[in-house]
C-alpha positions as CSV (number, residue, x, y, z in Angstrom):
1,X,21.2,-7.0,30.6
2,X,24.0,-8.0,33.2
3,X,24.8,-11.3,34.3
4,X,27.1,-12.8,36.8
5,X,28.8,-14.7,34.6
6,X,29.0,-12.5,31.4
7,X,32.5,-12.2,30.4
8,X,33.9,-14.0,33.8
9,X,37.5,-14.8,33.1
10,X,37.7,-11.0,30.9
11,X,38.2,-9.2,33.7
12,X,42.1,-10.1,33.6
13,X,42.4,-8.5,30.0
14,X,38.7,-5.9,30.4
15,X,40.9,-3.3,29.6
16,X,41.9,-5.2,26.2
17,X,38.6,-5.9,24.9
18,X,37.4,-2.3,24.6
19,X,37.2,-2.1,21.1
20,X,35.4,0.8,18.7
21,X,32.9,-0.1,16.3
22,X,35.4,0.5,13.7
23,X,36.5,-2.8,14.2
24,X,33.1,-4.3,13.3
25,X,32.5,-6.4,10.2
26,X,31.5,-4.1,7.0
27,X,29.1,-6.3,4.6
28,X,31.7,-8.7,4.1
29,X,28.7,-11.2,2.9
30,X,27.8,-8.7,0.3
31,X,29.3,-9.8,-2.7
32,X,31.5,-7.8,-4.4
33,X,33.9,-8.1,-7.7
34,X,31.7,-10.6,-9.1
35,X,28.4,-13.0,-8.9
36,X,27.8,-14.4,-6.0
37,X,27.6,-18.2,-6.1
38,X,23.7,-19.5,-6.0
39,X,21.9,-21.1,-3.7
40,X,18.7,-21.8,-2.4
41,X,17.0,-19.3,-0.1
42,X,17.4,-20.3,3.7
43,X,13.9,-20.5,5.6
44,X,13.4,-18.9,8.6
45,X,13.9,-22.7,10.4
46,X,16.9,-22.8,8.7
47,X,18.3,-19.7,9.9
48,X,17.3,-20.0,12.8
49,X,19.4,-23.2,13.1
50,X,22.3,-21.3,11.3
51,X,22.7,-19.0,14.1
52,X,22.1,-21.3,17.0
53,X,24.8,-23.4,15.8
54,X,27.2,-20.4,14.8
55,X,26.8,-18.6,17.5
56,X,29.7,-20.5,19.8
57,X,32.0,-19.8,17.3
58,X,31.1,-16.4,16.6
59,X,31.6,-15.7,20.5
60,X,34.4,-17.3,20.7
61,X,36.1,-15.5,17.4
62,X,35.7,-12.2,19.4
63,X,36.6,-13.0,22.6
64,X,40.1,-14.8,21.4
65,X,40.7,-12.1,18.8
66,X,40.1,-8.7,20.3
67,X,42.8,-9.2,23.1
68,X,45.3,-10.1,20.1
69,X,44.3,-7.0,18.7
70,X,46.2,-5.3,21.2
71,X,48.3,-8.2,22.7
72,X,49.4,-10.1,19.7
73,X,49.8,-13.5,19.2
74,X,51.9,-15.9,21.7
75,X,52.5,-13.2,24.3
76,X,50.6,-13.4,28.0
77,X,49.3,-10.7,30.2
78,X,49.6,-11.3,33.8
79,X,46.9,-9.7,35.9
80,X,48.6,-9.3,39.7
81,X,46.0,-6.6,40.5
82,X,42.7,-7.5,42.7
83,X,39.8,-5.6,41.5
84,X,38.0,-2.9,43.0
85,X,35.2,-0.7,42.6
86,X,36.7,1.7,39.5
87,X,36.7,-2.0,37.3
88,X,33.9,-0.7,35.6
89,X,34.5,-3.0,31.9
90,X,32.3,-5.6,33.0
91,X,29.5,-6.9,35.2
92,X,30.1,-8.9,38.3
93,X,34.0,-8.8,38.4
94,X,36.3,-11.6,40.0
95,X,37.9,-10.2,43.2
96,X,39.0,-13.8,44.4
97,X,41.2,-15.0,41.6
98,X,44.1,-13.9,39.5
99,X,44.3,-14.8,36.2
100,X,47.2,-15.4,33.6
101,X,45.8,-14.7,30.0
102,X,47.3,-15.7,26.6
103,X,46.4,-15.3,23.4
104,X,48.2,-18.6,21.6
105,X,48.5,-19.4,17.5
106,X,49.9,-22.8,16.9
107,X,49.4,-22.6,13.4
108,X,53.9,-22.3,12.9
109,X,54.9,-24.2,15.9
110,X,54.2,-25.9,18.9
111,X,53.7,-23.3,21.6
112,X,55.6,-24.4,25.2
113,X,54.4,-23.0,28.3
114,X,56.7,-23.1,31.4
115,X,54.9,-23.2,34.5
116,X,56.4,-22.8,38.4
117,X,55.2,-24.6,41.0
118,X,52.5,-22.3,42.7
119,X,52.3,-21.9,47.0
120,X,48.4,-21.3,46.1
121,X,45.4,-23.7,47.1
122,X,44.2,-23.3,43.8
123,X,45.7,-22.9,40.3
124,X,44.0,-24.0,37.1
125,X,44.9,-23.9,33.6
126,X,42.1,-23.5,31.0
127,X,42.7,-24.1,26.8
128,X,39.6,-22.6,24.8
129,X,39.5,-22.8,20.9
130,X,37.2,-21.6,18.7
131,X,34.9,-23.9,19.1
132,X,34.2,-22.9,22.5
133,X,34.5,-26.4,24.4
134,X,36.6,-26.0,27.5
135,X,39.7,-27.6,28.5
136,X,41.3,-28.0,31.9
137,X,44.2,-30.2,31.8
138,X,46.1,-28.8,34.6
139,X,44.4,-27.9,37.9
140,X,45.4,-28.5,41.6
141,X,41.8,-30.3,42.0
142,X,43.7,-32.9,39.8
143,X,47.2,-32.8,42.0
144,X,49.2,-30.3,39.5
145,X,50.9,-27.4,39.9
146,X,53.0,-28.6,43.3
147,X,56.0,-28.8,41.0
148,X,57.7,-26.8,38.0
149,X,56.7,-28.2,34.6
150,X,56.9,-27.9,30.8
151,X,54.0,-27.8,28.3
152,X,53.5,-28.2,24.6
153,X,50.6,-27.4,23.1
154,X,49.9,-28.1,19.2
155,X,47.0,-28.7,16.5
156,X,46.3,-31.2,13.9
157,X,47.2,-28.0,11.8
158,X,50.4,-27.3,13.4
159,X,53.1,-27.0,11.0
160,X,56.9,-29.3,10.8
161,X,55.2,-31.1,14.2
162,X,53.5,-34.5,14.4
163,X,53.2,-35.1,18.3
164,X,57.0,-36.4,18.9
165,X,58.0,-36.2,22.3
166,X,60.5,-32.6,23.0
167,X,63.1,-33.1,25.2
168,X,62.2,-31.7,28.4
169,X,58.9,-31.3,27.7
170,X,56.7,-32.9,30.4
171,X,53.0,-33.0,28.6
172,X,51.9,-32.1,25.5
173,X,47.9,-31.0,24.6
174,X,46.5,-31.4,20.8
175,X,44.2,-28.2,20.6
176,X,41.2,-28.7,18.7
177,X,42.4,-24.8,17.5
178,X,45.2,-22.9,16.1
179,X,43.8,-20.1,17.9
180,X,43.6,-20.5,21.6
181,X,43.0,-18.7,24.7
182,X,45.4,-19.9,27.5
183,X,43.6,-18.7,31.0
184,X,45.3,-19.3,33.9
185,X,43.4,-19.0,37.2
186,X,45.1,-18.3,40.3
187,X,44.3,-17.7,44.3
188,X,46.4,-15.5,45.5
189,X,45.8,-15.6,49.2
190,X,45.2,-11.6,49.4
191,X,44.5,-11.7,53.5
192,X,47.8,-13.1,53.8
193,X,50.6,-10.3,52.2
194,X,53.8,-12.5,52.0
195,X,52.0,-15.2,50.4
196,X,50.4,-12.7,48.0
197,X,53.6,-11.3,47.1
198,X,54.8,-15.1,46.4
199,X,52.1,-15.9,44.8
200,X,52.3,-12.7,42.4
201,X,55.9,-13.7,41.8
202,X,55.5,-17.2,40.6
203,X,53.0,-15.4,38.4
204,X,55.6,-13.3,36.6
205,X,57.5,-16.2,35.8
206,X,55.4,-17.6,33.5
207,X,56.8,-18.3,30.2
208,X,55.1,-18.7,26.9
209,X,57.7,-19.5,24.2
210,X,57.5,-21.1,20.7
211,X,59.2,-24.6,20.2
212,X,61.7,-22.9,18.0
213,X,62.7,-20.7,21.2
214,X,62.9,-23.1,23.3
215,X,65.4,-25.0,21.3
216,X,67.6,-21.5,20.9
217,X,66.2,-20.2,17.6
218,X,64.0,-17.7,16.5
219,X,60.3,-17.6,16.5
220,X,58.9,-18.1,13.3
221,X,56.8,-14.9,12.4
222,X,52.8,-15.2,12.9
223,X,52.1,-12.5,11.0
224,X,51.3,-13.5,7.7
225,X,47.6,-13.6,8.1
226,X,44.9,-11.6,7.5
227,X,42.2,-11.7,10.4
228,X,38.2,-11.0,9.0
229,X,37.2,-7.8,11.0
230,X,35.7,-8.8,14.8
231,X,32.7,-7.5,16.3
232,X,31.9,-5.2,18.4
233,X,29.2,-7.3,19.7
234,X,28.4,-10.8,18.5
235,X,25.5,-9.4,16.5
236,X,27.7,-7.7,14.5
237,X,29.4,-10.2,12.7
238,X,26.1,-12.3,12.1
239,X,25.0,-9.3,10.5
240,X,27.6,-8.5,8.7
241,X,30.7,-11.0,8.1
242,X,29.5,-14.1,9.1
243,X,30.6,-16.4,5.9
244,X,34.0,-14.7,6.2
245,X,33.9,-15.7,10.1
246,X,33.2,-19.0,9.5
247,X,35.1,-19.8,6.1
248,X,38.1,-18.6,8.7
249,X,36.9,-21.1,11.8
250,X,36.4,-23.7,9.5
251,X,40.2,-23.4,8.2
252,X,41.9,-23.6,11.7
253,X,39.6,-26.2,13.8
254,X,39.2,-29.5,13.8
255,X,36.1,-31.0,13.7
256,X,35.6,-34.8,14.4
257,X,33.7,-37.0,11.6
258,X,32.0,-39.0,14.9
259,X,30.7,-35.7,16.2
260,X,26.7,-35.1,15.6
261,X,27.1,-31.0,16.5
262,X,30.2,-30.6,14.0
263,X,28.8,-32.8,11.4
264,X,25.4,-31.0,11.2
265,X,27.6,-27.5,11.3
266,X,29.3,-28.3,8.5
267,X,26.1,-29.4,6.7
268,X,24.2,-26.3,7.2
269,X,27.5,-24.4,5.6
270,X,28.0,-26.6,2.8
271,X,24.9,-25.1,0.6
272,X,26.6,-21.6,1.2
273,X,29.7,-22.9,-0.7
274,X,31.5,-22.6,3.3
275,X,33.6,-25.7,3.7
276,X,36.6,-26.7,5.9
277,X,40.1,-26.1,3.2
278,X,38.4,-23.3,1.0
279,X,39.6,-20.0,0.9
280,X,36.9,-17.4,1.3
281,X,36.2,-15.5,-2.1
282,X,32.7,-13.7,-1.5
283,X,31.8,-14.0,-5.5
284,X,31.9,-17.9,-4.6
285,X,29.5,-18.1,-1.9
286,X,26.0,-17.9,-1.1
287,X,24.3,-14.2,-0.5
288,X,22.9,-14.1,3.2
289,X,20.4,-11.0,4.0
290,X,22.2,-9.7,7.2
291,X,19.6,-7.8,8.7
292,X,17.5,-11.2,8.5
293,X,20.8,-13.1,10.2
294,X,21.1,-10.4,12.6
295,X,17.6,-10.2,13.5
296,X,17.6,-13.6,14.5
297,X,21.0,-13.7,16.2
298,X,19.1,-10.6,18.5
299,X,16.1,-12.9,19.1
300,X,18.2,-15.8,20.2
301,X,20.4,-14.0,22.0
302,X,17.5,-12.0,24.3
303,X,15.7,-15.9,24.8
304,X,18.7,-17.5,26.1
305,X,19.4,-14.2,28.7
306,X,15.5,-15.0,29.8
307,X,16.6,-18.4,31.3
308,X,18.5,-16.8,33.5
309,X,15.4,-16.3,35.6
310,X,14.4,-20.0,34.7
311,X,15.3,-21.7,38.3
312,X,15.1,-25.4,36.6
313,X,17.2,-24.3,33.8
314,X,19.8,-22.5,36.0
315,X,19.9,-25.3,38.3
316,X,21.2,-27.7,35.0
317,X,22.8,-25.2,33.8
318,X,24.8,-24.6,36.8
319,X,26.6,-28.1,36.6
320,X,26.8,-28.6,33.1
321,X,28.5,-25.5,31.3
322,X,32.1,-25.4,30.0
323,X,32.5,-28.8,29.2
324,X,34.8,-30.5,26.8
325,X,34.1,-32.0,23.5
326,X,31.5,-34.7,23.2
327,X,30.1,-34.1,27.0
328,X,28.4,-30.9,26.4
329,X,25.1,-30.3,24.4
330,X,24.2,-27.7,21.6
331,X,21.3,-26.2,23.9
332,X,23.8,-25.2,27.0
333,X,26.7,-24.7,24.8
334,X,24.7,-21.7,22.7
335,X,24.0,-20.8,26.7
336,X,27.4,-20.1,27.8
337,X,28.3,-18.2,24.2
338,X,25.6,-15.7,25.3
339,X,26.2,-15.6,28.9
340,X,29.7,-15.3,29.7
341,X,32.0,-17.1,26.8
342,X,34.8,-18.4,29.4
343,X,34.2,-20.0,32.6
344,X,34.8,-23.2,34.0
345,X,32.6,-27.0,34.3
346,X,31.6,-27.3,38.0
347,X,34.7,-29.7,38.5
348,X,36.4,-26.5,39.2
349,X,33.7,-24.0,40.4
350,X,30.0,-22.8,40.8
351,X,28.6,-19.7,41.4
352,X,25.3,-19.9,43.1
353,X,23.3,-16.7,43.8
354,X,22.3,-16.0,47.3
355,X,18.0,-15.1,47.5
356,X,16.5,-13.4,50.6
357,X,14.7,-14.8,53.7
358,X,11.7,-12.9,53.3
359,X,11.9,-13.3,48.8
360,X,12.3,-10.0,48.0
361,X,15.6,-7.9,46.3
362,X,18.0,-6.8,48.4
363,X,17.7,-2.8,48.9
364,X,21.0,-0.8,49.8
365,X,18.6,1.2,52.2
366,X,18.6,-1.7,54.2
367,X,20.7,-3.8,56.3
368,X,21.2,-7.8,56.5
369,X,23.0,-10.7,57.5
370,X,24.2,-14.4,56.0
371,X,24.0,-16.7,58.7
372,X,25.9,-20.4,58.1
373,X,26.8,-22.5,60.7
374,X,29.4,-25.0,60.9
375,X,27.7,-27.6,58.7
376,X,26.2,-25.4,56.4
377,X,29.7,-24.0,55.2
378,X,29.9,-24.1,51.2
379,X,31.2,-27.1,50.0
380,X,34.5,-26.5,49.1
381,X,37.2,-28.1,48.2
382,X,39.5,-25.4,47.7
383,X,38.2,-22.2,48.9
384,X,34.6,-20.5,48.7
385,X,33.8,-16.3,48.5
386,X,30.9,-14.3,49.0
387,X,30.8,-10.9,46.9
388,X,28.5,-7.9,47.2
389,X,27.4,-5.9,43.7
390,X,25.0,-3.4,43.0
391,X,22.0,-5.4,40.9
392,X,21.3,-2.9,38.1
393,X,25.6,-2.7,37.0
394,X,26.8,-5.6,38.3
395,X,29.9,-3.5,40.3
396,X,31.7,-3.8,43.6
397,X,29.9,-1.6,46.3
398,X,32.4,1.2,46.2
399,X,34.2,1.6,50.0
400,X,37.1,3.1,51.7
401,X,38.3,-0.5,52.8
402,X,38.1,-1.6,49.5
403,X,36.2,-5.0,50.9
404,X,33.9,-6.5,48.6
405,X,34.1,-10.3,49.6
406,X,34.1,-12.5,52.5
407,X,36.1,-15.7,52.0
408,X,39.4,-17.5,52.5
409,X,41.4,-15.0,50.2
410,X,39.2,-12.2,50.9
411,X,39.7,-12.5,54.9
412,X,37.5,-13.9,57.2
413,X,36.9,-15.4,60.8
414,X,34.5,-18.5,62.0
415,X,33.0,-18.1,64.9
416,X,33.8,-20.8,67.7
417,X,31.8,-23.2,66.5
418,X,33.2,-23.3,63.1
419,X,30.2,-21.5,61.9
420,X,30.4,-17.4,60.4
421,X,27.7,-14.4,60.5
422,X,28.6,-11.9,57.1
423,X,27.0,-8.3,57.4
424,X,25.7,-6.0,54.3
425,X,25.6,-2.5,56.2
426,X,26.3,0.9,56.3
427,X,28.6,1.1,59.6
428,X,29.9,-2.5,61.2
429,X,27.8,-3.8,63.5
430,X,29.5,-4.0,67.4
431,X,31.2,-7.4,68.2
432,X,31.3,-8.3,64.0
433,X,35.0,-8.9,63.2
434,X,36.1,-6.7,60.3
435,X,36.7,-9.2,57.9
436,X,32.7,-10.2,58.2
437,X,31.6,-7.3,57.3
438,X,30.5,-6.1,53.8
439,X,30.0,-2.2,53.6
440,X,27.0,-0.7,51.9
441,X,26.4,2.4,50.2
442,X,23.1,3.6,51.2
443,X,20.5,4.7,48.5
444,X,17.2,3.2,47.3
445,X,19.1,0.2,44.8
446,X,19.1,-3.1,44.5
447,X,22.1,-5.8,46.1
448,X,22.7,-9.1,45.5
449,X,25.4,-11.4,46.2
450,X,27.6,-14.4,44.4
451,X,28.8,-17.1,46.0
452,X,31.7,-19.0,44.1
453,X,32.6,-22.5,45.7
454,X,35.8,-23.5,44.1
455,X,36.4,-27.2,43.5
456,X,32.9,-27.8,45.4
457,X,31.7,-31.3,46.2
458,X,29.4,-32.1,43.9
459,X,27.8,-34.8,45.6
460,X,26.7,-33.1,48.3
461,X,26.3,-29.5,46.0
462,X,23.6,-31.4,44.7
463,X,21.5,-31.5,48.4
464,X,23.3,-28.4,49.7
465,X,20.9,-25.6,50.3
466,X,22.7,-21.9,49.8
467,X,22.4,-19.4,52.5
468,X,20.0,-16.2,52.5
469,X,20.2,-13.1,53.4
470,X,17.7,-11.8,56.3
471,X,16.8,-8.4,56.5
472,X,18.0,-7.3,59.5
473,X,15.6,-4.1,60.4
């Protein structure tokens, strides 16, 4: 099943993450070259509870290791492409933002990041461990990014470093990880070509360097360690590896003794002989059935991708994913693992989905219009976008124009009252203005559309009624 946000901040690196399943786990919690250590036979409760609380990590494992794969380690990819309708990786595909992606291990040194100042009305910067809570210590919501800055990112792990200030260095951030993903999100302005091409250049400028580098010696090498085998899907390593997995998270996050969801983590590992400082030997720890693990993991995972059609749920959900540590619950935070593993709290961005007038699907054999007035504009505090998929893949309607949103970066024109009619057809309407219009592809499928209000008032999200689409014939 698609979803708009499965995989939302991927779509920089999609390319990166397709991985065969010979990369998937391969009975690693099978014991082998000895006796497996005993211990008492989970119940299904138990497992249950296993999963729901391994299951962040497990996403999270995947989703920072597979670009590494292929990256490696303290290097960044800079996306300066806008999708169109041949990204065909993943469902629902950004087409308003530009991202910076980079896989970071702290574990040898501090990690600097050297940052421009960015001509873009909105920049953020977003630090992911494997524990999945979300970071966002830089953002222009906040007032950064006007001016060039410097910084250093570390763990509690972090080797020869003990949070001393750097000369030059204008921040610092203590990861809860040694393994991060660095996202940087960027508007790019696309309806406006020079400050596109600006905007793409300060991108390129980026730099991610090591402490060592940045005081004029040589990186110290990161590859000395041996990575347990990702998944190809999350299920995989729950049925397969998940001990090895975890024996690995444990060793390289911190977890905080005042913490009710790390404590009770560590307790439900600590009968398998799976404890933060030990090195994983599979003749030491307890023997999990897989399929059983796995089983559940599939359970769990098609129950959380049914509240997506859970109105109440969404509607708390929608304000209340990708949170840091301590304001974030195990019930939302097993949510986002499934859903879409990065994104970002509301702070920065909501993506509400836009229903029909009349409550039924939108059909590509039809014809429609979003009407918004002047005071019914998204709440924005940066910039808003509307984007047209096809329901069933979750893909950019495929046109000549290559227009697949209607927004502030996207192109668009109010009307003279401040207000703005969009159009889903199959030929423009007479009198619409080109940027308004969405082109369909006729043929009897389903449509819908995303809105995604960037720094949105929240105040007022809260009373703010979306738009809907009227059928127009």
């Amino acid at each position: 099943m698609k979803n708009w946000m499965t995989r939302l901040v991927l779509v920089s690196i999609a390319g990166l993450l397709s991985l065969g399943p010979g990369l998937a786990g391969c009975g690693r919690d099978e014991p082998t070259g000895g006796v497996a250590k005993s211990a008492p036979a989970l119940s299904d409760e138990q497992v249950e509870d296993l999963v729901r609380r391994s299951y962040p990590y497990v996403a999270m494992y995947n989703v920072n290791n597979k670009p590494a794969l292929k990256l490696g380690w303290n290097r960044c990819h800079v996306d300066t492409q806008l999708k169109d309708h041949t990204m065909t990786d993943i469902a629902r595909p950004n087409n308003d933002s530009l991202y910076i992606a980079c896989a970071v291990d702290l574990r040898k040194d501090p990690v600097v990041l050297e940052m421009p100042a960015f001509d873009s009305k909105y920049v953020s910067l977003m630090i992911t461990g494997y524990d999945h809570y979300v970071n966002i210590p830089m953002s222009t919501r906040l007032g950064d990014f006007g001016k060039p800055e410097r910084m250093l990112l570390y763990s509690a792990r972090t080797e020869g470093y003990d949070g001393s200030p750097v000369e030059g260095i204008d921040r610092t951030f203590q990861a809860t990880g040694d393994f991060l993903s660095v996202v940087f999100r960027v508007m790019p302005h696309a309806s406006d070509p020079e400050r596109f091409e600006r905007i793409t250049g300060q991108m390129k400028s980026v730099k991610l360097l090591t402490r060592s580098e940045y005081l004029g010696k040589p990186a110290k090498p990161v590859d000395d360690i041996v990575f347990p085998p990702v998944g190809q899907r999350d299920a995989d390593i729950f049925g397969t590896n998940l001990l090895e997995v975890m024996q690995f998270v444990f060793n390289h996050t911190t977890f905080d003794p005042g913490n009710e969801i790390d404590q009770k983590l560590l307790a439900a590992y600590a009968p398998l002989g799976v404890a933060p400082g030990k090195v994983y030997d599979p003749s030491q720890v307890g023997k999990l059935d897989g399929q059983r693990v796995r089983q559940a993991a599939e359970r769990i995972f098609s129950e959380e991708m049914a509240k997506t059609h859970d109105p109440a749920f969404k509607e708390r959900a929608m304000t209340g994913l990708f949170q840091p540590k301590g304001q974030i619950g195990l019930d939302l935070l097993l949510y986002q693992s499934i859903i879409g593993p990065i994104g970002q709290p509301a702070a920065e961005a909501v993506y509400p989905a836009i229903g029909t007038v009349d409550g039924q699907p939108m059909n590509a054999n039809h014809d429609y219009v979003i009407r918004m007035k002047a005071d019914e504009l998204p709440p924005a505090g940066a910039f808003w976008s509307l984007t047209l998929y096809d329901t069933k893949n979750g893909f950019f309607m495929p046109n000549d124009r290559k227009k697949y949103s209607v927004g502030e970066n996207g192109g668009m024109k109010l009307d003279a009252d401040g207000g703005i009619d969009i159009y889903l057809s199959a030929d423009k309407p007479e009198g619409v203005p080109e940027e308004n219009w969405l082109p369909v592809k006729r043929g009897d499928y389903a449509m819908d559309v995303i809105l995604r209000i960037y720094v949105p008032d929240l105040e007022r999200f809260r009373t703010w009624t979306p738009p809907r689409a009227e059928r127009l014939d």
